[in-house]
Each structure stands twice: as C-alpha cells, then as structure tokens.
PyMOL Python script that loads the backbone (N, CA, C, O; Angstrom):
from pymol import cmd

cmd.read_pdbstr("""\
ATOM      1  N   UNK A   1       0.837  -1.188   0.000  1.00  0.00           N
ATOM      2  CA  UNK A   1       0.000   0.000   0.000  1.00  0.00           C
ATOM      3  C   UNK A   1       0.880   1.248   0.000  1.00  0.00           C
ATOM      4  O   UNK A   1       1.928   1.334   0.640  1.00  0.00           O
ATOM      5  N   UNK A   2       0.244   2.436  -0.954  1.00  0.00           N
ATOM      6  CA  UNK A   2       1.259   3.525  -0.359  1.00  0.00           C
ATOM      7  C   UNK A   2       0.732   4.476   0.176  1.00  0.00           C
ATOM      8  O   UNK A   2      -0.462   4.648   0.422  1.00  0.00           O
ATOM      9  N   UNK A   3       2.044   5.463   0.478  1.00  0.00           N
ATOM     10  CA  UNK A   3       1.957   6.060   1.806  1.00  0.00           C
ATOM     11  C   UNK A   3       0.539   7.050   1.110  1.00  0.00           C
ATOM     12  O   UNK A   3       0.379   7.279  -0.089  1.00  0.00           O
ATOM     13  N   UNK A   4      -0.267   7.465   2.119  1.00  0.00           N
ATOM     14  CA  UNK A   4      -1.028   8.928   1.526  1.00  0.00           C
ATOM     15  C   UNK A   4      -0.764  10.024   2.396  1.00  0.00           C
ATOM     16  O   UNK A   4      -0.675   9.822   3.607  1.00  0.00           O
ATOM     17  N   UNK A   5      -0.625  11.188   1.901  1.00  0.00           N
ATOM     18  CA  UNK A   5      -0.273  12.245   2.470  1.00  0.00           C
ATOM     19  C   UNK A   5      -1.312  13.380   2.607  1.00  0.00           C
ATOM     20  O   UNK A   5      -2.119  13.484   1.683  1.00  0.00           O
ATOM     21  N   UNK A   6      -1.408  14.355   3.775  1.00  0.00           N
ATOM     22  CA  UNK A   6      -2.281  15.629   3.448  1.00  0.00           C
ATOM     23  C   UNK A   6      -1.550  16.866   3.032  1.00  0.00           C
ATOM     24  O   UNK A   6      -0.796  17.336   3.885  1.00  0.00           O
ATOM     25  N   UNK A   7      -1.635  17.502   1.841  1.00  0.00           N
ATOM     26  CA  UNK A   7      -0.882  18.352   1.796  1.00  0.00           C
ATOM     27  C   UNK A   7      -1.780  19.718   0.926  1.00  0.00           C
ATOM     28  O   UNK A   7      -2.797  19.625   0.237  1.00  0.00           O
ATOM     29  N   UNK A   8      -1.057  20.812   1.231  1.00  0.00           N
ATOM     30  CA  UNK A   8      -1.388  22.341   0.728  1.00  0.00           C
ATOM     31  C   UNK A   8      -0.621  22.459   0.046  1.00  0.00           C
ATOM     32  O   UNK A   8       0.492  22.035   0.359  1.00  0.00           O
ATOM     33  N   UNK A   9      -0.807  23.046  -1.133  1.00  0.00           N
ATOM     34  CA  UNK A   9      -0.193  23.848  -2.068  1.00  0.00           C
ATOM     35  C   UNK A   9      -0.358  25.611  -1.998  1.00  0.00           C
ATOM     36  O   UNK A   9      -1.525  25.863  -2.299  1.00  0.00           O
ATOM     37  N   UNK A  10       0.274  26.666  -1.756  1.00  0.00           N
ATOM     38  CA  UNK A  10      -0.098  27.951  -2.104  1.00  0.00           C
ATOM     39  C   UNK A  10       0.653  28.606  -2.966  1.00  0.00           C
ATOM     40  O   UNK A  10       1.788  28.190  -3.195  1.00  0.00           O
ATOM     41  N   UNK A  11       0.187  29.689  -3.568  1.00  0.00           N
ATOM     42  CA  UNK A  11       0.807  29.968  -4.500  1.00  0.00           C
ATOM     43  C   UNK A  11      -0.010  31.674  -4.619  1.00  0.00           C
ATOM     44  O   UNK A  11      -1.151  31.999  -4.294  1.00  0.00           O
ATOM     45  N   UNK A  12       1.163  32.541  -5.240  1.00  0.00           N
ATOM     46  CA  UNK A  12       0.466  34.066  -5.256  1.00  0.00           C
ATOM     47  C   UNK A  12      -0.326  34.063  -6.434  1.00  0.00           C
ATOM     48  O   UNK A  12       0.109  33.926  -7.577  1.00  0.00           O
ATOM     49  N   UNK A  13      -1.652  34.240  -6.060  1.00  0.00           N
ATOM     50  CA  UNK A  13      -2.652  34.538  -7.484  1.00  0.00           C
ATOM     51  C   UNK A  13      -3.214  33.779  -7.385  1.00  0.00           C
ATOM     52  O   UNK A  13      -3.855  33.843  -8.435  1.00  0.00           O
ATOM     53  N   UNK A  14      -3.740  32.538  -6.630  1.00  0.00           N
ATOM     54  CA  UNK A  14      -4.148  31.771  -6.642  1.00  0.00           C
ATOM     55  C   UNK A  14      -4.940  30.712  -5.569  1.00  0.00           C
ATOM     56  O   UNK A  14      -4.061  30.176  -4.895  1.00  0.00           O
ATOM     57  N   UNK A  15      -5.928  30.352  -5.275  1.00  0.00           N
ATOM     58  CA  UNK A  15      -6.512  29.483  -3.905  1.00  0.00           C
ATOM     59  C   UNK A  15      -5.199  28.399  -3.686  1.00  0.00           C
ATOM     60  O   UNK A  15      -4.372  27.800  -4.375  1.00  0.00           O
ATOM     61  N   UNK A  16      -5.560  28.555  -2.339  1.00  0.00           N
ATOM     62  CA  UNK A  16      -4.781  26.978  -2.011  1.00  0.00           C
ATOM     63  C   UNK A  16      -5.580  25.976  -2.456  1.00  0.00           C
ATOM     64  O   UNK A  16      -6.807  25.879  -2.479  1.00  0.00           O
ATOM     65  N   UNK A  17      -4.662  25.199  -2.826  1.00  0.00           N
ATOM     66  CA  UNK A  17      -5.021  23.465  -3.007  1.00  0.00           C
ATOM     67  C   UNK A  17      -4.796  22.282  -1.598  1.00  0.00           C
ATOM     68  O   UNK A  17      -3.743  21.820  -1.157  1.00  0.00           O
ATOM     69  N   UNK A  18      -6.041  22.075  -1.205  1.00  0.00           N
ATOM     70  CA  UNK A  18      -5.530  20.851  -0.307  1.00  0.00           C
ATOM     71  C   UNK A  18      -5.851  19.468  -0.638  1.00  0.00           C
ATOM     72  O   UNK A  18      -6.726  19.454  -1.504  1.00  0.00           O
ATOM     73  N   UNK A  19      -5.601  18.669  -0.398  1.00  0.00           N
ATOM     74  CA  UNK A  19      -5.585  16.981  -0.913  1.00  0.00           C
ATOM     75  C   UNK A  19      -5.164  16.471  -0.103  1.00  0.00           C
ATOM     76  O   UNK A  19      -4.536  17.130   0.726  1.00  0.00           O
ATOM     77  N   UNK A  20      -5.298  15.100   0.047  1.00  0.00           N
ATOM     78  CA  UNK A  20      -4.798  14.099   0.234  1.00  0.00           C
ATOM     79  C   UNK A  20      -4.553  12.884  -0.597  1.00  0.00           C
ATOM     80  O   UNK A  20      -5.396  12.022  -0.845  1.00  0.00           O
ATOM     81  N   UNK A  21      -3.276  12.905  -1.016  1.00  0.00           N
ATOM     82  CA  UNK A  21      -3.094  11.653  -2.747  1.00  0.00           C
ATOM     83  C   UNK A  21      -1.585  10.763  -1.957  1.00  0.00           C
ATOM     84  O   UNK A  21      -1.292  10.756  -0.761  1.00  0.00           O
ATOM     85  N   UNK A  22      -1.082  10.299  -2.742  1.00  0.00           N
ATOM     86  CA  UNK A  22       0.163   9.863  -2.916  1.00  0.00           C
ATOM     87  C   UNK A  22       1.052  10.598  -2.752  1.00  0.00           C
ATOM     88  O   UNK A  22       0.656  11.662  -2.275  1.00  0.00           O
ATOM     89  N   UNK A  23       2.393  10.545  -2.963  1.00  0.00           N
ATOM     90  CA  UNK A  23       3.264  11.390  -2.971  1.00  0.00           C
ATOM     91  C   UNK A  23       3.556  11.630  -5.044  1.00  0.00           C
ATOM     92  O   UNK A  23       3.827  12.685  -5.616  1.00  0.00           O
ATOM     93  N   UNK A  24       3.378  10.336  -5.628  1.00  0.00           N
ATOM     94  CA  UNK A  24       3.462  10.512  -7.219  1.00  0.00           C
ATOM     95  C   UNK A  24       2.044  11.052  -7.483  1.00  0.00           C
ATOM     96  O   UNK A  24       2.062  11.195  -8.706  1.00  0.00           O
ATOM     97  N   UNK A  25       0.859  11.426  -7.068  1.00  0.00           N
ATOM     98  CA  UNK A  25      -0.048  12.038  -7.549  1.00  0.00           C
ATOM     99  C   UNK A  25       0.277  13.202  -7.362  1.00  0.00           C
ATOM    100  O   UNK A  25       0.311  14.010  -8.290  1.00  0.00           O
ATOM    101  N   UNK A  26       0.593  13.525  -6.067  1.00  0.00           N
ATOM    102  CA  UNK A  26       0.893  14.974  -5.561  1.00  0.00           C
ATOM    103  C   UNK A  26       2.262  15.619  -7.105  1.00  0.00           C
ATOM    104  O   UNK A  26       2.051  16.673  -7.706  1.00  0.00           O
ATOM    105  N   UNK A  27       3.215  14.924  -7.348  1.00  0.00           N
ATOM    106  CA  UNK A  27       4.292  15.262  -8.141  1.00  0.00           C
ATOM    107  C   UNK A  27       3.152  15.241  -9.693  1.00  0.00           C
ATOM    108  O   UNK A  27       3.229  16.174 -10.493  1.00  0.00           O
ATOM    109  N   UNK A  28       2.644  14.640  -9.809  1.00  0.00           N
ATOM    110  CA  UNK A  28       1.574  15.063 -11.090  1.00  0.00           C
ATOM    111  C   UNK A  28       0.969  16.242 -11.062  1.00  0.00           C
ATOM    112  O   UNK A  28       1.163  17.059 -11.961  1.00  0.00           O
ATOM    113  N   UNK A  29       0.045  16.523  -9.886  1.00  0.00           N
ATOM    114  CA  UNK A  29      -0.520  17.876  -9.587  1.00  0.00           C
ATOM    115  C   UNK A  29       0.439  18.662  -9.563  1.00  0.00           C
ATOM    116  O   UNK A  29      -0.017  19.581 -10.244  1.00  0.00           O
ATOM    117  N   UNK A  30       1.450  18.970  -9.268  1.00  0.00           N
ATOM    118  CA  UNK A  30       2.418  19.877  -9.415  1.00  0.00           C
ATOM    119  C   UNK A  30       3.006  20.358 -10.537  1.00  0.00           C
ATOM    120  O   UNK A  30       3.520  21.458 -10.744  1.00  0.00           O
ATOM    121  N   UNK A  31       2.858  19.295 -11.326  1.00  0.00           N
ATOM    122  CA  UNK A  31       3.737  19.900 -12.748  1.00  0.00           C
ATOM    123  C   UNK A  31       2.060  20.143 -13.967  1.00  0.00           C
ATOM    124  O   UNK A  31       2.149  20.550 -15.125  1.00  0.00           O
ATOM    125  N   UNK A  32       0.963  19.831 -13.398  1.00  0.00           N
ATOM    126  CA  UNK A  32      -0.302  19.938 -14.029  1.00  0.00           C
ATOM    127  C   UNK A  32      -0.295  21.888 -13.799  1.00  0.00           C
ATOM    128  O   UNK A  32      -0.292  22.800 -14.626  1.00  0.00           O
ATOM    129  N   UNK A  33      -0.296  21.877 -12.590  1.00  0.00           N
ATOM    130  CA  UNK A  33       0.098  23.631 -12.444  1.00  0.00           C
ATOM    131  C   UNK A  33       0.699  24.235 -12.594  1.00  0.00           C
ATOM    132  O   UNK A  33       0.521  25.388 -12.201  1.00  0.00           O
ATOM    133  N   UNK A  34       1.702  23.901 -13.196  1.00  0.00           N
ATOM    134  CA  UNK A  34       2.961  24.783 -13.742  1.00  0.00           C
ATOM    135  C   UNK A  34       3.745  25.613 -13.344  1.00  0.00           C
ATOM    136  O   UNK A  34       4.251  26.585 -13.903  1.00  0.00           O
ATOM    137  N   UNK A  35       3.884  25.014 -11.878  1.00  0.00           N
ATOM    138  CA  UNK A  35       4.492  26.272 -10.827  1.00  0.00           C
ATOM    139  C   UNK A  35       5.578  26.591 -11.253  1.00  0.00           C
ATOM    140  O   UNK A  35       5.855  25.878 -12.218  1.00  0.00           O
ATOM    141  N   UNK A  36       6.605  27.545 -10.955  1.00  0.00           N
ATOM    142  CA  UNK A  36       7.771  27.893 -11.221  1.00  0.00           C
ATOM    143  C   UNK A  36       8.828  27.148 -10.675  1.00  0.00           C
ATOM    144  O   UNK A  36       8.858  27.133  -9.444  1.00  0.00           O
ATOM    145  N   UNK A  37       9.859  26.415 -11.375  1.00  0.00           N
ATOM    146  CA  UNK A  37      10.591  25.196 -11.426  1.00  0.00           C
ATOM    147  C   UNK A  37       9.980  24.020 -10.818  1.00  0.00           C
ATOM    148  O   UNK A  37      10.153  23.523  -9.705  1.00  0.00           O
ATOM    149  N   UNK A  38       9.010  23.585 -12.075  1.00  0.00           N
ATOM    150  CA  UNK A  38       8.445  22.405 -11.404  1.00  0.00           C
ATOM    151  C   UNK A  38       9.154  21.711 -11.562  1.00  0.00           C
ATOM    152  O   UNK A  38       9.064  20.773 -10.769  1.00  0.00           O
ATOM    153  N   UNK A  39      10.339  21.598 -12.613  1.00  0.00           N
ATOM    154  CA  UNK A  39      11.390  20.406 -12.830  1.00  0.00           C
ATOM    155  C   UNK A  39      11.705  20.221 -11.260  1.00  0.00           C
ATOM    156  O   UNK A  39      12.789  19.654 -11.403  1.00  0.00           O
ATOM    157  N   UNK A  40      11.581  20.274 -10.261  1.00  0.00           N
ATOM    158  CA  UNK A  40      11.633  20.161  -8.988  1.00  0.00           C
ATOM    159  C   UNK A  40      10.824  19.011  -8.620  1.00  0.00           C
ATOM    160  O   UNK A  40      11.443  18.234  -7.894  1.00  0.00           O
ATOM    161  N   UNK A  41       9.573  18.640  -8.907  1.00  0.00           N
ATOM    162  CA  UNK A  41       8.602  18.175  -8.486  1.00  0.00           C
ATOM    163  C   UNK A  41       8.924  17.151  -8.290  1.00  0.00           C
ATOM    164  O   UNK A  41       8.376  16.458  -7.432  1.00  0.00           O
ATOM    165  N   UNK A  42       9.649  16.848  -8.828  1.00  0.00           N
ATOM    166  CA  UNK A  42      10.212  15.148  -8.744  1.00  0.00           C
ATOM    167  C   UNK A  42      11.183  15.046  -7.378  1.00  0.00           C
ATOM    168  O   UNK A  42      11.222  14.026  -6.689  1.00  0.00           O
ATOM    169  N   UNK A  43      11.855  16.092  -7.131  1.00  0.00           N
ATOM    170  CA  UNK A  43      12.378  16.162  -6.127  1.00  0.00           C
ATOM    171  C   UNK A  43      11.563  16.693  -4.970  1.00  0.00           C
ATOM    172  O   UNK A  43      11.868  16.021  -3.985  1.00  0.00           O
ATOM    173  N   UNK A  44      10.814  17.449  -4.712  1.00  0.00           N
ATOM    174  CA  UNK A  44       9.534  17.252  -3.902  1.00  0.00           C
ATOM    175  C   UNK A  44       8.878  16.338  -3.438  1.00  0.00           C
ATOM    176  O   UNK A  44       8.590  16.273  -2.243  1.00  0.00           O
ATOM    177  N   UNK A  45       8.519  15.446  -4.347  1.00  0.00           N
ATOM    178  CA  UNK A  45       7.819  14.118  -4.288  1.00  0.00           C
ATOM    179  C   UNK A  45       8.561  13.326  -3.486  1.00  0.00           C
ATOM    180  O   UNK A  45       8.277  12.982  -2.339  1.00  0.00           O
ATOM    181  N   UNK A  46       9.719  12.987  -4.247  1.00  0.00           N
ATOM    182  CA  UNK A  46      10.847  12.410  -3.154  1.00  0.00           C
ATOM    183  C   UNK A  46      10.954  12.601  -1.689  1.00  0.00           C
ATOM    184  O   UNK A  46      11.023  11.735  -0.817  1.00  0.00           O
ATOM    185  N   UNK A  47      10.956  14.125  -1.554  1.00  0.00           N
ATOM    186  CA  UNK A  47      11.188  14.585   0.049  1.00  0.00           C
ATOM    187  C   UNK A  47      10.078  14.165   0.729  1.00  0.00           C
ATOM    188  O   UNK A  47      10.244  13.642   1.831  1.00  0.00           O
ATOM    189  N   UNK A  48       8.839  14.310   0.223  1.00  0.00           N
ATOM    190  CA  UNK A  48       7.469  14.046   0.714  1.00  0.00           C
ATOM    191  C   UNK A  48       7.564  12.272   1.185  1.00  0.00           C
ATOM    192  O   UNK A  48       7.281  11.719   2.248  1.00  0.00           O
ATOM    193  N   UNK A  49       8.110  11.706  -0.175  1.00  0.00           N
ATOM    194  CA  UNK A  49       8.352  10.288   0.396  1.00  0.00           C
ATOM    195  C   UNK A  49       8.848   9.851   1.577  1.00  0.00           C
ATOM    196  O   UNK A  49       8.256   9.075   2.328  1.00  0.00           O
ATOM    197  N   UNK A  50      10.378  10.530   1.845  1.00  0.00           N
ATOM    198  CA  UNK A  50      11.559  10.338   2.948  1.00  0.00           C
ATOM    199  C   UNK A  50      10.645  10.736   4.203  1.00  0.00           C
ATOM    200  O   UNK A  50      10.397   9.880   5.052  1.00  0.00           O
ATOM    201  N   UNK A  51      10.153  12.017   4.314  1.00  0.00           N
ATOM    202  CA  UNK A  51       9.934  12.930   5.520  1.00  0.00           C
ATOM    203  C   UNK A  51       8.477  12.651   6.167  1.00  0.00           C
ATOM    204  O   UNK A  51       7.925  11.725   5.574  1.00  0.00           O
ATOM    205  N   UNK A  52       7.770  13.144   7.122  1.00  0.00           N
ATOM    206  CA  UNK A  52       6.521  12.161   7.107  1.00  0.00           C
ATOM    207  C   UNK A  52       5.960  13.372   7.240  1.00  0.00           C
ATOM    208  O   UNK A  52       4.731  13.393   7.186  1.00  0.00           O
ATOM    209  N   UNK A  53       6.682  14.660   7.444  1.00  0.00           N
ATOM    210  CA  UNK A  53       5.662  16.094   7.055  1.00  0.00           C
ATOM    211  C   UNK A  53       7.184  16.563   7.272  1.00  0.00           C
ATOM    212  O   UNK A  53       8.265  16.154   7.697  1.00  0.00           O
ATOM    213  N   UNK A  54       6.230  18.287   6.401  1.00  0.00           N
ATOM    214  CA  UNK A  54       7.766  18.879   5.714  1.00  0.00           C
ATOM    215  C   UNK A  54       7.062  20.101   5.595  1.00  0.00           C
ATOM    216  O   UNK A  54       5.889  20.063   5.966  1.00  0.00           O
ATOM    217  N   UNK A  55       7.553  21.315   5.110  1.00  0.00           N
ATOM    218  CA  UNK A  55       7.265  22.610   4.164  1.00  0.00           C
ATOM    219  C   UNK A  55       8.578  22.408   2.899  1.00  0.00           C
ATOM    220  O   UNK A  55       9.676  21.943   3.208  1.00  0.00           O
ATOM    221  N   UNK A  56       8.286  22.776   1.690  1.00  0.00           N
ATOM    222  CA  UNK A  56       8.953  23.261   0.712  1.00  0.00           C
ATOM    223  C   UNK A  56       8.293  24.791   0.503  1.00  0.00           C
ATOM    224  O   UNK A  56       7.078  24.962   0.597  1.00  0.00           O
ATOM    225  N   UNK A  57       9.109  25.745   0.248  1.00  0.00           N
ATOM    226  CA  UNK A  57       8.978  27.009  -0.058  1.00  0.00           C
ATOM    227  C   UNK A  57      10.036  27.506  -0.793  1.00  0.00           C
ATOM    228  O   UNK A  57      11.135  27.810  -0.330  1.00  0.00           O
ATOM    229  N   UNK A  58       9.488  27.629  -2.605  1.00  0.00           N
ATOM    230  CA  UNK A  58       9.934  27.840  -3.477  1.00  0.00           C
ATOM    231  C   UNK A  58       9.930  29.433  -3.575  1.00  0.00           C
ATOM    232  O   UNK A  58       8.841  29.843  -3.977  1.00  0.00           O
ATOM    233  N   UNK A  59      11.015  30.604  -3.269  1.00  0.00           N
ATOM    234  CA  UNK A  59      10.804  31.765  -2.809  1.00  0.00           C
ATOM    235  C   UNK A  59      11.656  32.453  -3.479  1.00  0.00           C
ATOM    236  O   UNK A  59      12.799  32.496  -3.025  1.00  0.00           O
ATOM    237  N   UNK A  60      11.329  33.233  -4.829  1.00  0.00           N
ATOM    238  CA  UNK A  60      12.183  34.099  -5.334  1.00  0.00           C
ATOM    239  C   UNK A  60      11.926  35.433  -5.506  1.00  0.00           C
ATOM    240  O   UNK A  60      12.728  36.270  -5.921  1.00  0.00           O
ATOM    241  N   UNK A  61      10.183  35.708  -5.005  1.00  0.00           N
ATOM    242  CA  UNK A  61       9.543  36.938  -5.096  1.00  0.00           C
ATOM    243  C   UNK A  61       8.607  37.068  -5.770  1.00  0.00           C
ATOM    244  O   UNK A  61       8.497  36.614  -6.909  1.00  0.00           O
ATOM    245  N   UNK A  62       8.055  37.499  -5.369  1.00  0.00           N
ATOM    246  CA  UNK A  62       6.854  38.196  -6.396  1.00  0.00           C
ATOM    247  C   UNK A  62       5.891  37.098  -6.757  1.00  0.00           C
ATOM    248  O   UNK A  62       5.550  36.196  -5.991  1.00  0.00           O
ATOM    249  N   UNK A  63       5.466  37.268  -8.052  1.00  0.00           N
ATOM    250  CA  UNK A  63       4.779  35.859  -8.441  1.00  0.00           C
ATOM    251  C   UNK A  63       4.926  34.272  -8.846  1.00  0.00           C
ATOM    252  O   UNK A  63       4.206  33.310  -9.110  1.00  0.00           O
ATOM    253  N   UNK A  64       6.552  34.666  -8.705  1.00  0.00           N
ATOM    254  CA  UNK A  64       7.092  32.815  -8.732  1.00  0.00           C
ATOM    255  C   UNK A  64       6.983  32.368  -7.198  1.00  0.00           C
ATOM    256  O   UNK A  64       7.245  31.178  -7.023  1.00  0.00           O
ATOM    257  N   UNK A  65       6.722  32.932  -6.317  1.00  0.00           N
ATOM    258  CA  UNK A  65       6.314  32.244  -4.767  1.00  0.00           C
ATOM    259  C   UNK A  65       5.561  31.670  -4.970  1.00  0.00           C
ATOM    260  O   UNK A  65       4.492  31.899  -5.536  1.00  0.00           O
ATOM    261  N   UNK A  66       6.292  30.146  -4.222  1.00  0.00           N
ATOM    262  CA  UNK A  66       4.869  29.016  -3.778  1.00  0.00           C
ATOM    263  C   UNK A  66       5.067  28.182  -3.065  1.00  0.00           C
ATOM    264  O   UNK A  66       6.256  27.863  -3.048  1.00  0.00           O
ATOM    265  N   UNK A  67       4.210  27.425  -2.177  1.00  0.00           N
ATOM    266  CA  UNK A  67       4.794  26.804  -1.490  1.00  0.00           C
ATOM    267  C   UNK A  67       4.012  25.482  -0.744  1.00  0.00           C
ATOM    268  O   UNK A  67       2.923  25.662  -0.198  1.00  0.00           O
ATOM    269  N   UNK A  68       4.535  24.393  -0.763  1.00  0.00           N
ATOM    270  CA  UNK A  68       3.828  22.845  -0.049  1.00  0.00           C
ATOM    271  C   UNK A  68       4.116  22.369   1.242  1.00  0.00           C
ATOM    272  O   UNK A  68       5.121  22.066   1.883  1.00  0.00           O
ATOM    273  N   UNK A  69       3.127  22.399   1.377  1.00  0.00           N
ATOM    274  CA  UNK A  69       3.363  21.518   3.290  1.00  0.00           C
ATOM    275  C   UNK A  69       2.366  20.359   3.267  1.00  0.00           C
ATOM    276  O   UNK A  69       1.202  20.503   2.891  1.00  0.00           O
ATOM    277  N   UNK A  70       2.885  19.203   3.689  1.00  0.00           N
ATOM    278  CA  UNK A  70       2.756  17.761   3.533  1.00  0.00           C
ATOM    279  C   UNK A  70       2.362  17.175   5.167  1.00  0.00           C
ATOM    280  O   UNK A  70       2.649  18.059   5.974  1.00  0.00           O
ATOM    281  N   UNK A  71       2.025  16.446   5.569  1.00  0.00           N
ATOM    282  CA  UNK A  71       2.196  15.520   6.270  1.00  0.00           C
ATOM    283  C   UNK A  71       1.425  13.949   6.015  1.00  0.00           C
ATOM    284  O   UNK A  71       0.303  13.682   5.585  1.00  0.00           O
ATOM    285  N   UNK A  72       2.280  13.279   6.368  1.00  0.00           N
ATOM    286  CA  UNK A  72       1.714  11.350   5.928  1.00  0.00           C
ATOM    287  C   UNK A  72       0.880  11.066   7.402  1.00  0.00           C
ATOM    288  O   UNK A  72       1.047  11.043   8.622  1.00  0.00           O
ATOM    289  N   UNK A  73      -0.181  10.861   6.296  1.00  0.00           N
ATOM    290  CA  UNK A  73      -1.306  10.300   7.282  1.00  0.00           C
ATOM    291  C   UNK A  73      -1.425   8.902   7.223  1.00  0.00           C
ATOM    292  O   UNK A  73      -1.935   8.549   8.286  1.00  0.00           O
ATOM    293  N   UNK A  74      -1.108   7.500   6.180  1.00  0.00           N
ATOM    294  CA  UNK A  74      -1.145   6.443   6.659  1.00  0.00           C
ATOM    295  C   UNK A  74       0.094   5.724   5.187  1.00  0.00           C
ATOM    296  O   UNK A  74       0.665   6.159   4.187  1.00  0.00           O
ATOM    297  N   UNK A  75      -0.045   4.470   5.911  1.00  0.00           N
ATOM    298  CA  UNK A  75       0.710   3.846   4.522  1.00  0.00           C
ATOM    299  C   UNK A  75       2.036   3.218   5.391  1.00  0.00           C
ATOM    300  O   UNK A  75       2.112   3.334   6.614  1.00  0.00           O
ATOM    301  N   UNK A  76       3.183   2.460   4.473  1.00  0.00           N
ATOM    302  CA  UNK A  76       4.059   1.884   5.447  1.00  0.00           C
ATOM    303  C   UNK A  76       5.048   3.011   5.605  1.00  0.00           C
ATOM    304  O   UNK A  76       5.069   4.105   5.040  1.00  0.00           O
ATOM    305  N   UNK A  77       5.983   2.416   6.638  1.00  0.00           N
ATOM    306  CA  UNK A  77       7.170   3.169   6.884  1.00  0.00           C
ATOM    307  C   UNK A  77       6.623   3.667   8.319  1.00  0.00           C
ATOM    308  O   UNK A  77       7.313   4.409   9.019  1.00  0.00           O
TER     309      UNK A  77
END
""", "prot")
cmd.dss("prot")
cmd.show_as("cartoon", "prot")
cmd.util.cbc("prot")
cmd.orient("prot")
C-alpha cells in the first residue's frame, strides 16, 4: 500500500489546493500547475516520500512564490 499524504499547495494569485493523494499524484498535480521550477517536483515528491511532514517554499519573489506543506497520514514506513 502507499503512503497517503495531506498536503497544501499555495501559490500568489491563486486558492490553495488541499488533498490528500500519494506522494506521485501529488508530483503530477504539481507539474499539471505549472508552478515555477516544477522540474523540482520530482524532487519534492521524493522529500514528501523520505519525511513524514515537511514545508517546501519555493521563494524568489513576487509571483514565482509558492509553497507545499505535507504531512503522511497512513501507509508503510
């Protein structure tokens, strides 16, 4: 079984997103939105995997700010 996670997405200009998916659904939704360096997402996903809650905050100003906070609500590990 895998892990599922609850996580927020925010971003300037835009509602938050909350869910609870996978950590590879979550890395789909991420690059579906086109945040600024989603080539990241994959590495996101990853961290989300390792960590069992986290913040990422992608912060260069202005309207490329955005940012995910995770925590694993069930699954192994």
């Amino acid at each position: 079984m895998d892990a599922h996670y609850a996580w927020t997405i925010t971003a300037v200009g835009r509602q938050a997103i909350r869910k609870v998916t996978t950590a590879e659904e979550l890395e789909d939704m991420m690059r579906i939105l086109k945040l600024p360096r989603v080539a990241l997402a994959q590495f996101v996903a990853l961290a989300v995997d390792v960590f069992e809650h986290g913040t990422y905050t992608h912060n260069e100003g202005g309207n490329d700010e955005w940012s995910l906070r995770w925590m694993k609500i069930d699954g192994p590990g």
